[in-house]
C-alpha positions, -999 to 999 in steps of 0.1 A, spaced: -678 315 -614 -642 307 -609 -646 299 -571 -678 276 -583 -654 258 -611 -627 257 -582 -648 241 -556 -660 217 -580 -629 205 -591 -615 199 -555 -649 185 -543 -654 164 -573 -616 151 -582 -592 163 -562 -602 152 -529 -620 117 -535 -592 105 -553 -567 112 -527 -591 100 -504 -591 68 -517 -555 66 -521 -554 71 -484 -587 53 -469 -599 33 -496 -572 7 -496 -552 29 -526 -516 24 -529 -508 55 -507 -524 27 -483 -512 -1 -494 -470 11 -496 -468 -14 -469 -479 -49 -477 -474 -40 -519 -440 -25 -513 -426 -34 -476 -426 6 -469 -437 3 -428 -477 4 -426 -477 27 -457 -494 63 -454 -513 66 -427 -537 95 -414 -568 89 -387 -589 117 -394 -574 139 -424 -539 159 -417 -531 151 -454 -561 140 -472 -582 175 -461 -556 197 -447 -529 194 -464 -548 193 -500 -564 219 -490 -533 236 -481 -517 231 -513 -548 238 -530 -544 278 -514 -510 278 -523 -524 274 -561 -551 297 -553 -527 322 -537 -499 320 -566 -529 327 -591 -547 353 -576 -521 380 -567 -515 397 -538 -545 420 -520 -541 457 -538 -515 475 -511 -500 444 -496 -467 449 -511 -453 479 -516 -430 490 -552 -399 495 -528 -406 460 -518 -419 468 -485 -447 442 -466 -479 459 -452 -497 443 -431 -536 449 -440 -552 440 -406 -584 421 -401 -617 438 -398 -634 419 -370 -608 404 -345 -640 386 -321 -654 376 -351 -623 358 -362 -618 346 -328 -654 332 -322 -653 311 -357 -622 296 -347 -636 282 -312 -666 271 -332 -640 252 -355 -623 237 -326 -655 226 -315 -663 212 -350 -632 192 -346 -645 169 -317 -667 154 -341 -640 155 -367 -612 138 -352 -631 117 -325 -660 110 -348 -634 92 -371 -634 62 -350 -667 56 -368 -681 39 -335 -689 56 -304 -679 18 -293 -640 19 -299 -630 32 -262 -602 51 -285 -626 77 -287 -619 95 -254 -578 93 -262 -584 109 -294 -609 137 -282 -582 142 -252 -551 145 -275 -568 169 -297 -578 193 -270 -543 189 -257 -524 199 -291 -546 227 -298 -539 241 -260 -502 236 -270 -503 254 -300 -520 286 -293 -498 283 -261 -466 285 -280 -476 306 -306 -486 335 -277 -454 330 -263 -436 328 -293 -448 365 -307 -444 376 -266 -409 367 -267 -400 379 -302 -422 408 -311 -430 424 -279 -465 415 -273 -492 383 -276 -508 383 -307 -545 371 -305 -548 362 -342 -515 344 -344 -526 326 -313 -561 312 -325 -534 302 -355 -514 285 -339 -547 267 -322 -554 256 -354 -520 246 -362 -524 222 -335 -556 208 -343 -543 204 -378 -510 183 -368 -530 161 -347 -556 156 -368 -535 123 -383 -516 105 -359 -549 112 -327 -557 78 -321 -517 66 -325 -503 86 -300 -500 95 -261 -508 128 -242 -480 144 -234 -466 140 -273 -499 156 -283 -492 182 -263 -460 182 -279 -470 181 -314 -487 210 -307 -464 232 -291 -441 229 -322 -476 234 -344 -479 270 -327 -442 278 -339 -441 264 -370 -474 282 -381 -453 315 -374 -423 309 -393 -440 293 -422 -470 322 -420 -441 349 -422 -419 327 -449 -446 326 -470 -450 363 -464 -423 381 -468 -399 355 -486 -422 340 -512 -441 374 -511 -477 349 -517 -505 369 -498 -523 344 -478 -549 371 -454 -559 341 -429 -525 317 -434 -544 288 -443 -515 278 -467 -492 274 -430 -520 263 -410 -536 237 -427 -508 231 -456 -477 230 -436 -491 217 -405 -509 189 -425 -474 178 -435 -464 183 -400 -491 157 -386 -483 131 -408 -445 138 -397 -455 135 -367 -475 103 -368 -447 84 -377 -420 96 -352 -445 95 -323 -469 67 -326 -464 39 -301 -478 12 -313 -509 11 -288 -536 12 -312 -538 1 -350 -516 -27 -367 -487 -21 -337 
């Protein structure tokens, strides 16, 4: 009952008014010609307006519910309770990453803008960059490659470029990335052990922190090749 209330709220509030604040000509949108603030907020496909409300939303959901029974110990200790199904968790994220050709791409809203093919190419590039880094990230600092931080820091990447896709070049995606598949570790074990909030998948650094990351991102790298200039 509480997930149902949850969802509604976010479905039915939450998420189309920030929408519109964004994409509907809001004044998220309009910070630029109302207030002289650059182009004002701008995201292509969603890095804020889905993935980092969503983010934010876990971070809520996370404070609420508690840790997982076990997940901190009384000396103050941090267990790590492991996944059940590691091919599982790997196949739903490729299926994801499939899902995000029509997400990012699809956002064009005409298979007519030739953009389409830069943005499908930029986000296949940022999410090679992230689970790139984030494998050699925990190779280099833990010992070993960590498949599920990896298919993180995939995500991490497709998150990040989910805003600025259609603003930006090839090698920056692949850029954006490679600091997504970090940045999902340090703000993954942050959140962790620092802020003690169990988050069991880290959607609150995948799609919360790298959310904020995109939109970063969008307006340090876009060059001015596509859009208002």
């Amino acid at each position: 009952s509480a997930f149902c209330l949850f969802a509604l709220f976010m479905g039915g509030f939450v998420y189309p008014v920030y929408g519109n604040w964004v994409w509907g000509g809001g004044w998220l949108a309009t910070l630029g010609s109302n207030f002289g603030i650059g182009h004002g907020h701008v995201d292509f496909a969603g890095s804020s307006v889905v993935h980092l409300v969503g983010g934010v939303a876990a971070l809520a959901g996370g404070i609420v519910l508690g840790p997982r029974l076990g997940k901190y110990g009384k000396d103050g200790k941090v267990n790590t309770l492991a996944g059940h199904h590691l091919p599982m968790a790997l196949l739903g994220t490729f299926i994801l990453a499939f899902g995000w050709f029509g997400f990012n791409p699809g956002s064009t809203l005409a298979g007519t803008d030739l953009r389409i093919a830069v943005v499908a190419t930029n986000t296949m590039l940022a999410s090679a960059g992230g689970a790139l880094s984030a494998m050699l990230y925990m190779w280099m600092v833990y010992g070993k490659p960590d498949p599920g931080m990896m298919v993180n820091g995939m995500l991490a990447g497709l998150v990040a470029i989910t805003a600025p896709c259609a603003f930006v070049s090839a090698p920056v995606s692949v850029l954006i990335g490679l600091i997504s598949g970090v940045l999902v570790i340090l703000a993954y074990n942050f959140i962790d052990r620092v802020l003690k909030i169990d988050d069991p998948v880290g959607a609150i650094a995948v799609h919360g922190v790298n959310g904020a990351w995109g939109c970063l991102a969008l307006g340090l790298f876009a060059d001015g090749s596509y859009g208002d200039g």
